[in-house]
VOKEGU-204409 format. One record per atom (N, C-alpha, C, O): residue in three letters; x, y negated, z. Coordinates in steps of 0.2 Angstrom, whole numbers, padded with zeros to 4 digits, always signed. Each point is the difference from the previous one (the first is absolute). Layout:
# residues N
AlaXYZ;...
//
This chain:
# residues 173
Unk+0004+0006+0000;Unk-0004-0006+0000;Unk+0004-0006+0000;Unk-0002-0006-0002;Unk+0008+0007+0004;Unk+0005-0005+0000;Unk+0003-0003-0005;Unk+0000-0006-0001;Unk+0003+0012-0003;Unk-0002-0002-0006;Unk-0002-0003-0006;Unk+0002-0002-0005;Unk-0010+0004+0009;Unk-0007-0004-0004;Unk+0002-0007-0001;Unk+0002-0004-0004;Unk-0003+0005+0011;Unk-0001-0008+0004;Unk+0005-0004-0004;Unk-0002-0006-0003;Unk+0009+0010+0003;Unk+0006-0005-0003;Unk-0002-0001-0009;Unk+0001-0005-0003;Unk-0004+0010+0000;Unk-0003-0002-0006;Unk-0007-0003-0002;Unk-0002-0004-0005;Unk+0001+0005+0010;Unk-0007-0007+0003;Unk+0002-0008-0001;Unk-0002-0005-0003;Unk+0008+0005+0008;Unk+0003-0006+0000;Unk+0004-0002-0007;Unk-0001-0005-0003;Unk+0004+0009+0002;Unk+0005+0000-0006;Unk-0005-0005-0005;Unk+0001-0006-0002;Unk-0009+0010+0001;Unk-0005-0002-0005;Unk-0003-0007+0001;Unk+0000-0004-0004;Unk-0003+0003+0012;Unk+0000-0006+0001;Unk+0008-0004+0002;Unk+0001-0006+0001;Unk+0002+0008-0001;Unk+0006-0006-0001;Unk+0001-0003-0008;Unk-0001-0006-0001;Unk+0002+0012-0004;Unk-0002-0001-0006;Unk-0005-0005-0002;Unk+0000-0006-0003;Unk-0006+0009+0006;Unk-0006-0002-0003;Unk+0000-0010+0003;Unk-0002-0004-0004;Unk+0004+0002+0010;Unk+0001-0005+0002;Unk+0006-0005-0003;Unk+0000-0006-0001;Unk+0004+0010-0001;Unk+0006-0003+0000;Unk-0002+0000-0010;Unk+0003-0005-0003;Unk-0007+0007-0002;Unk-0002+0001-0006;Unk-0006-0004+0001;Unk-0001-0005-0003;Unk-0002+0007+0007;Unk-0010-0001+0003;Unk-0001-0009+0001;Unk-0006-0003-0001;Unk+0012-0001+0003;Unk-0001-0005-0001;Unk-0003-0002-0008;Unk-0005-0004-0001;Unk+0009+0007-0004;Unk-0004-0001-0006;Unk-0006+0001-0001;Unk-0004-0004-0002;Unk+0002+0011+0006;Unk-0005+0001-0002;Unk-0006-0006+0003;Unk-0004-0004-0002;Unk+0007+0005+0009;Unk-0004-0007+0004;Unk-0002-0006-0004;Unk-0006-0002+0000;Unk+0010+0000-0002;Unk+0000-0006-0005;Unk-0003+0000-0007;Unk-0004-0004-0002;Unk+0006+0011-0001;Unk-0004+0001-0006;Unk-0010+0002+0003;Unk-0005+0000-0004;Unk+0005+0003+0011;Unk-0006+0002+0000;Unk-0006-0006+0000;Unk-0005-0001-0003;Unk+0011-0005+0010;Unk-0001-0006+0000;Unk-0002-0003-0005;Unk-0006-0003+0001;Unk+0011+0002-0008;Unk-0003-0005-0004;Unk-0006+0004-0004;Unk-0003-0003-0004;Unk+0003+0009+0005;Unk-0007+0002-0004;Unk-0007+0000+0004;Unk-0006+0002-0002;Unk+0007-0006+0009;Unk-0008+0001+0002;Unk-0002-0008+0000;Unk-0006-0002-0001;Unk+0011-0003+0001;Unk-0003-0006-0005;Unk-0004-0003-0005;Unk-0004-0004-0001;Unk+0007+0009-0003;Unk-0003-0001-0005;Unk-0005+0000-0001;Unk-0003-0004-0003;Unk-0002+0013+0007;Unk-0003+0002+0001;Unk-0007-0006+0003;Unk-0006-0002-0003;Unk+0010+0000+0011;Unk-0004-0005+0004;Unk-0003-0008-0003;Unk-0004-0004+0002;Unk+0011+0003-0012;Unk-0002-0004+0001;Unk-0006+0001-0005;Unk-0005-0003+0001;Unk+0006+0007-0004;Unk-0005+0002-0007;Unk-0007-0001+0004;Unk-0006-0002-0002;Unk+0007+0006+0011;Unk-0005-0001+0002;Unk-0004-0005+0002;Unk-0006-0001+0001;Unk+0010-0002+0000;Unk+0000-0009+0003;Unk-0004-0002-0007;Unk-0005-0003+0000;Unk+0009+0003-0004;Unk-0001-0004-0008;Unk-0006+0002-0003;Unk-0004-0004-0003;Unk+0002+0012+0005;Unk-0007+0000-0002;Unk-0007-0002+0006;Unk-0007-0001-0001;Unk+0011-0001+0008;Unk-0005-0001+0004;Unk-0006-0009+0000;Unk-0005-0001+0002;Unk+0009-0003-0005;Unk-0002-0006-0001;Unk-0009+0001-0003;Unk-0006-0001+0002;Unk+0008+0004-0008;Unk-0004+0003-0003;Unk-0007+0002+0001;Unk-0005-0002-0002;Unk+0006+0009+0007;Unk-0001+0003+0004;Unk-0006-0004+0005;Unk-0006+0000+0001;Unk+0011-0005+0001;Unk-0003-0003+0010;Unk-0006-0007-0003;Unk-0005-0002+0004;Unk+0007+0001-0011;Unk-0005-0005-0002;Unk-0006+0002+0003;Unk-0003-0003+0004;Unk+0002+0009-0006;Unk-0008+0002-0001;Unk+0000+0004+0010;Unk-0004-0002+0004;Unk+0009+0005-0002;Unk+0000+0001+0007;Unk+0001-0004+0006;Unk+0006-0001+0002;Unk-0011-0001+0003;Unk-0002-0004+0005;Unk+0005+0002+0006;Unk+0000+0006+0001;Unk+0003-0010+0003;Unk-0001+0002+0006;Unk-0006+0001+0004;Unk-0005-0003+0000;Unk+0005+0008+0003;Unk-0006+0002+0004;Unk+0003-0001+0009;Unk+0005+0001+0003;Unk-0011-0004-0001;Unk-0001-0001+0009;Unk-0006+0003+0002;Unk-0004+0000-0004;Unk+0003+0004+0009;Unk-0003+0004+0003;Unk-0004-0003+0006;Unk+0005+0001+0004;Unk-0010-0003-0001;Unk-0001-0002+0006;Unk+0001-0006+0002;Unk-0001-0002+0006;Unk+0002-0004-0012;Unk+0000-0006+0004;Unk-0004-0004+0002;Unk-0005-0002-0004;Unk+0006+0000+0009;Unk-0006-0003+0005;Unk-0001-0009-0001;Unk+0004-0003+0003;Unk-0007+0002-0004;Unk-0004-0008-0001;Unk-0006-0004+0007;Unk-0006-0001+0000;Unk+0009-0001+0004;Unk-0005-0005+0002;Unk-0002-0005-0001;Unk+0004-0005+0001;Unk-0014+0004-0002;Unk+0000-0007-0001;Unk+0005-0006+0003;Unk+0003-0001+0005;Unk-0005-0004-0013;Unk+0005-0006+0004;Unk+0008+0001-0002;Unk+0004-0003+0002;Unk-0003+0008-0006;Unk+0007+0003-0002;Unk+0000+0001-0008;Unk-0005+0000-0004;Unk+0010+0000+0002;Unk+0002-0001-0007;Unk+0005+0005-0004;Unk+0000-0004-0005;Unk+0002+0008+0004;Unk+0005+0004-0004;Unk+0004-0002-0005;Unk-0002+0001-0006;Unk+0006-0003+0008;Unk+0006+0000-0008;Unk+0001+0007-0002;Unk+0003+0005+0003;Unk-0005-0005-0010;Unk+0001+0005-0004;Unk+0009+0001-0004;Unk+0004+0005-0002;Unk-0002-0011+0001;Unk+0008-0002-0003;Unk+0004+0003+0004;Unk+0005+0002-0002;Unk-0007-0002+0008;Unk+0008+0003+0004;Unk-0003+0008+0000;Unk-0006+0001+0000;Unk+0012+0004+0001;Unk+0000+0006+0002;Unk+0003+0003+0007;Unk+0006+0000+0000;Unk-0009+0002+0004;Unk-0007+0002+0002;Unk-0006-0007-0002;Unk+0003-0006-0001;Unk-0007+0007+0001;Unk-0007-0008+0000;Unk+0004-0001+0006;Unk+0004+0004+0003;Unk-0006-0011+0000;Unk-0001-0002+0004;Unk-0006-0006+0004;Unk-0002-0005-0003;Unk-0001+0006+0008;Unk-0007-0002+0003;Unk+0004-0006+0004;Unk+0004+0000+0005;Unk-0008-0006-0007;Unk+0001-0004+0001;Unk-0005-0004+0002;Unk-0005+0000-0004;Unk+0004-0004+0012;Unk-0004-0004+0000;Unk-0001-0007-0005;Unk+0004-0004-0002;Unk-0012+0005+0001;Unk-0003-0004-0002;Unk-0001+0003-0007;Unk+0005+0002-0002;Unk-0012-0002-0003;Unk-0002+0001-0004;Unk+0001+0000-0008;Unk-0002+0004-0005;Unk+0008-0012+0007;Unk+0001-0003-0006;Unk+0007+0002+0000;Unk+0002-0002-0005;Unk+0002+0005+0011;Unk+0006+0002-0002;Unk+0002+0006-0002;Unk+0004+0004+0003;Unk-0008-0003-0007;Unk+0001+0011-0003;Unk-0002-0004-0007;Unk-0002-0005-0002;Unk+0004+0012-0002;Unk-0003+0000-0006;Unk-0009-0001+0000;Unk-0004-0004-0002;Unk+0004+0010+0006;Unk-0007-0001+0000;Unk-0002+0001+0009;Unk+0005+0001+0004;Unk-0010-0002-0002;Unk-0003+0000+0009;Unk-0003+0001+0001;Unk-0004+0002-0004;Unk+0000-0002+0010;Unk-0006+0002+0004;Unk-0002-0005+0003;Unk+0005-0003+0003;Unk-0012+0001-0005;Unk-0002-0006+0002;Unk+0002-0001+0008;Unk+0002+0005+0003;Unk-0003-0009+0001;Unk+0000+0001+0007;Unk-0008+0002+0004;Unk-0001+0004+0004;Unk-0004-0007-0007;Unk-0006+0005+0003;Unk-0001+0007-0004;Unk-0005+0003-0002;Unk+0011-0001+0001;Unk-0002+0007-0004;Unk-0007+0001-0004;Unk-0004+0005-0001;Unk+0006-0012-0003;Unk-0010+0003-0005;Unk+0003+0001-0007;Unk-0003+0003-0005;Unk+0011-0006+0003;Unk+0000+0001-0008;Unk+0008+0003-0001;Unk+0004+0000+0005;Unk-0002+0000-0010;Unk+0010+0000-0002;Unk+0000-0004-0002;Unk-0005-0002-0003;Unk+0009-0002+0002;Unk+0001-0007-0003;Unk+0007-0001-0003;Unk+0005+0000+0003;Unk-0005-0002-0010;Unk+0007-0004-0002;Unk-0002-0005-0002;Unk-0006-0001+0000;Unk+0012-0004-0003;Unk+0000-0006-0002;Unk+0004+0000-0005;Unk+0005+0003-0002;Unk-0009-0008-0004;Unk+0005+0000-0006;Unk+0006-0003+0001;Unk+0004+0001-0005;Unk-0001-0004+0011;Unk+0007+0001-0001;Unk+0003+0006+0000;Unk+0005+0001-0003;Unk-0007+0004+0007;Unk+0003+0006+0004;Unk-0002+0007-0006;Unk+0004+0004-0002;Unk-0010-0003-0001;Unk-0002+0005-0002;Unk-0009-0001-0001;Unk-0003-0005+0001;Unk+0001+0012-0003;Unk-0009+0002-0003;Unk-0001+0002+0004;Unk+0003+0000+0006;Unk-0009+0006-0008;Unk-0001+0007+0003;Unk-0007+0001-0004;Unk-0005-0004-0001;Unk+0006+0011+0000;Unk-0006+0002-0003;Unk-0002+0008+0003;Unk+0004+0004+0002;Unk-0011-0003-0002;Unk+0000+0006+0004;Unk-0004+0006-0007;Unk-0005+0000-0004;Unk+0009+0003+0004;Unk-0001+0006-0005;Unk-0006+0004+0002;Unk-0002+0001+0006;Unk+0000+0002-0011;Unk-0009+0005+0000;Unk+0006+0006+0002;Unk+0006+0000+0001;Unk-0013+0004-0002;Unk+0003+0007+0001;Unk+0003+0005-0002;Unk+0002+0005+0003;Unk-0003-0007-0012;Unk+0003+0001-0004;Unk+0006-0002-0002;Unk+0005+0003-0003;Unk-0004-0011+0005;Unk+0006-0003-0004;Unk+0006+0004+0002;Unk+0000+0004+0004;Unk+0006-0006-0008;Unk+0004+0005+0001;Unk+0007-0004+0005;Unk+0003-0005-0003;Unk-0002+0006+0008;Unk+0006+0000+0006;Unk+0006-0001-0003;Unk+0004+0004+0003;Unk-0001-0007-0009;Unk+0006-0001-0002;Unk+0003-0006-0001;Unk-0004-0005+0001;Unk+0009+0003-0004;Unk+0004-0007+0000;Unk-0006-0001-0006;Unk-0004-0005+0001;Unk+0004+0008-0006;Unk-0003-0004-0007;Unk-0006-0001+0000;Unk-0002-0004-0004;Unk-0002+0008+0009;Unk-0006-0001+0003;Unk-0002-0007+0004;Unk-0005-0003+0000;Unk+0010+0002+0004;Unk-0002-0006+0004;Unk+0005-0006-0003;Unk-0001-0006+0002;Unk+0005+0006-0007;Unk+0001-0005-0003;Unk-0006-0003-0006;Unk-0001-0006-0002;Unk-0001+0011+0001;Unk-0006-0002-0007;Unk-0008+0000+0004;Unk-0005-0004-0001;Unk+0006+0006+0004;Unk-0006-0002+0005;Unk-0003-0009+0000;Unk+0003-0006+0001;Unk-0010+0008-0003;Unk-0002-0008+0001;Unk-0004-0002+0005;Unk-0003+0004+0004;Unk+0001-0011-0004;Unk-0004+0000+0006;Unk+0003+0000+0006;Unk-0002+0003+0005;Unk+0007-0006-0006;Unk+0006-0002+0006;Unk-0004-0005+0004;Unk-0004-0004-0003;Unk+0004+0003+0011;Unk-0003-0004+0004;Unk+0003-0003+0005;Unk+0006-0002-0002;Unk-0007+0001+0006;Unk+0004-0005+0003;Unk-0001+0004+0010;Unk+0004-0001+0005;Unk-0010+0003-0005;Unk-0003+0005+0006;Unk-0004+0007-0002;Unk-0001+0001-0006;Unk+0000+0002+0010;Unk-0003+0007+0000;Unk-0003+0000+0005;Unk+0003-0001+0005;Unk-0010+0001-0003;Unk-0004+0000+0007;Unk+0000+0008+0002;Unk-0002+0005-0003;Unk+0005-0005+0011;Unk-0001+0005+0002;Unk-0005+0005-0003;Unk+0002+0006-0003;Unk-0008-0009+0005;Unk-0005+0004-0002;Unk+0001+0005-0007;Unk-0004+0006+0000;Unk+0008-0008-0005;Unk+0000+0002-0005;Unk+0006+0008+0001;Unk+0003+0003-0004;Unk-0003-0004+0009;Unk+0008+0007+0000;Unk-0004+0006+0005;Unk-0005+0000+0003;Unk+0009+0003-0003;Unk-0001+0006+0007;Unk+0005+0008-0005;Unk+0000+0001-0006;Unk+0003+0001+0012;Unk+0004+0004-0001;Unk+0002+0004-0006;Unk-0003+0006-0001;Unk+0007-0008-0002;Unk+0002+0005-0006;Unk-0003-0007-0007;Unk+0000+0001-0006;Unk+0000-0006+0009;Unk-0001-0005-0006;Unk+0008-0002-0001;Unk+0005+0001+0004;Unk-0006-0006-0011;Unk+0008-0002-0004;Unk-0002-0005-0003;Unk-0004-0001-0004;Unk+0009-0004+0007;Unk+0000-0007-0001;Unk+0009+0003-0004;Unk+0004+0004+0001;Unk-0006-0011-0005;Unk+0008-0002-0005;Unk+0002-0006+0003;Unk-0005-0003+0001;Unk+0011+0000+0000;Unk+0002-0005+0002;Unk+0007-0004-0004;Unk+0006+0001+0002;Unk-0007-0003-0007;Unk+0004-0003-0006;Unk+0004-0008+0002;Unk-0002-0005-0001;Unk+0007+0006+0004;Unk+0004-0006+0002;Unk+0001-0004-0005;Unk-0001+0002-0005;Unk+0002-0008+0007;Unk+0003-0005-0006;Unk+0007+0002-0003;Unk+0001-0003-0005;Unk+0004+0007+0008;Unk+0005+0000-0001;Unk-0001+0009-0004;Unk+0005+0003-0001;Unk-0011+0000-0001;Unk+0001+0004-0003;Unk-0001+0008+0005;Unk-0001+0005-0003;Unk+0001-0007+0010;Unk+0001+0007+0003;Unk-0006+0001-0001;Unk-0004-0003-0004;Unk+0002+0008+0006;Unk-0008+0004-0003;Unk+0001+0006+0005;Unk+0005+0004+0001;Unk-0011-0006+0002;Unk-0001+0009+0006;Unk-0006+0005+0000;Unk-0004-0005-0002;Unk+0001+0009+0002;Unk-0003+0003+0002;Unk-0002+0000+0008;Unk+0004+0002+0004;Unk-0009-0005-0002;Unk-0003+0001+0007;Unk-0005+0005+0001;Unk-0006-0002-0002;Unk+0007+0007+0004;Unk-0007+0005+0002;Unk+0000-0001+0009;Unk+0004+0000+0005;Unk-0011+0000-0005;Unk+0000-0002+0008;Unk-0002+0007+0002;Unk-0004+0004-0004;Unk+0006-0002+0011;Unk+0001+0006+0004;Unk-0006+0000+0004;Unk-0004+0004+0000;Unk+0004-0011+0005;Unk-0003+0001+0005;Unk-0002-0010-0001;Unk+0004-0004-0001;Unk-0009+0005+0003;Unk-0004-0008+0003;Unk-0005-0001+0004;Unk-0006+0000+0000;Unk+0012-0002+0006;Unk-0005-0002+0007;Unk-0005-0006-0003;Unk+0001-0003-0005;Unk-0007+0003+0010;Unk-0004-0004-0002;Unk+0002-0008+0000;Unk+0005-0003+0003;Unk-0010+0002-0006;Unk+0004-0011-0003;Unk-0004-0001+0006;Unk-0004+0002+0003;Unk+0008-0007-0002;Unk+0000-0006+0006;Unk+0004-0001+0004;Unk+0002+0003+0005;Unk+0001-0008-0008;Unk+0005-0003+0008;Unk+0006+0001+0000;Unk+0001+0000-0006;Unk+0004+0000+0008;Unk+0006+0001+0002;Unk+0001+0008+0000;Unk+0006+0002-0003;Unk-0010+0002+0006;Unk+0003+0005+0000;Unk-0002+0004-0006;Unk+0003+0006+0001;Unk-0006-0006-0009;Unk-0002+0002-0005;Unk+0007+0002-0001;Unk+0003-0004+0003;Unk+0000+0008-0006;Unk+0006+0006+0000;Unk-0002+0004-0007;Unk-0006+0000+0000;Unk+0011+0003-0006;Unk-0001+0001-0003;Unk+0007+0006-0001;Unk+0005-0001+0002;Unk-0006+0007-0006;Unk+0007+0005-0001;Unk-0003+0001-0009;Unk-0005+0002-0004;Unk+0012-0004+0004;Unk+0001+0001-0005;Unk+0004+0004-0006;Unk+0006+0000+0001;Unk-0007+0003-0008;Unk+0005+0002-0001;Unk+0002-0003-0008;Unk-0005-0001-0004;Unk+0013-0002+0002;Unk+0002-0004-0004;Unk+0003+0004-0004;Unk+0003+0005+0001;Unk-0004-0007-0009;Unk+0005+0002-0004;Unk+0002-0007-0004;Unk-0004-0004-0002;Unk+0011+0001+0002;Unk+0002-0004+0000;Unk+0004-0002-0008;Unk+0006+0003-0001;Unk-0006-0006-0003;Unk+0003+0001-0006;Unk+0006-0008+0001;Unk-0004-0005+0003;Unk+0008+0003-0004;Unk+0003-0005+0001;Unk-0002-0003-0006;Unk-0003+0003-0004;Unk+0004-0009+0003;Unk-0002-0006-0004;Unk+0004+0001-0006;Unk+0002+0005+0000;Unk-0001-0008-0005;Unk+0001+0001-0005;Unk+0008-0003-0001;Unk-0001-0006+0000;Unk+0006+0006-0001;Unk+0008-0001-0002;Unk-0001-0004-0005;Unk-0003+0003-0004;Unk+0006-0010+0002;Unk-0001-0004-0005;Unk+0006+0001-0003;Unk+0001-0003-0005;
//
């Protein structure tokens, strides 16, 4: 076995003392690989959203869509799009963004909610309940999918909403 051993070694000393090549040649062969995959991923991600799972909205609060993760931001008008503060509607602003709420046919994708018309300005509570999909079309091009999970009842400060986001970034000029 000792001898194994020593031909064991012999092979990785070999192999190390050669295997740097290898290392280097294996090296620059998975580059290339990762970029072709990169290079086709552009492509690719146009059409694929980030997705968020569970985000929670309280009346009175607002979500920026532009940064990644969202971010929940007091006050209404500081999100792309918000939750009114008596929890009766969503609301954006033409500086910030739209929003349009999709039937139940329309279809849940970037070209779906960018073509979508009838873009508004509010959503009345009333008009959603669990498993509805609101589009929210930034000025700056982001575009999300909002399907609502859960909606405590409107009124007040404590109206709370969970949500889940598919997020497309704005468009690269």
């Amino acid at each position: 076995m000792g001898g194994w051993v020593v031909a064991g070694l012999a092979v990785a000393v070999g192999a190390v003392a050669f295997g740097g090549g290898f290392d280097r040649g294996y090296s620059a062969a998975a580059p290339p690989e990762r970029s072709a995959a990169t290079a086709s991923a552009p492509a690719q991600s146009e059409n694929v959203g980030r997705e968020y799972r569970g985000v929670g909205l309280a009346a009175g609060n607002g979500l920026v869509l532009e940064t990644d993760p969202p971010q929940t931001r007091p006050g209404t008008e500081n999100g792309t799009f918000g939750y009114a503060p008596d929890g009766t509607a969503f609301v954006s602003t033409a500086a910030r963004g739209a929003l349009v709420l999709l039937g139940p046919d329309a279809p849940g994708t970037l070209d779906g909610c960018r073509s979508a018309d009838r873009l508004v300005a509010s959503v009345s509570r009333t008009q959603l309940s669990a498993g509805s999909r609101l589009c929210v079309v930034g000025v700056d091009g982001t575009t999300a999918l909002v399907t609502f999970r859960q909606l405590s009842d409107p009124g007040g400060p404590a109206a709370h909403v969970t949500l889940d986001l598919t997020v497309w970034p704005g468009r690269q000029l």
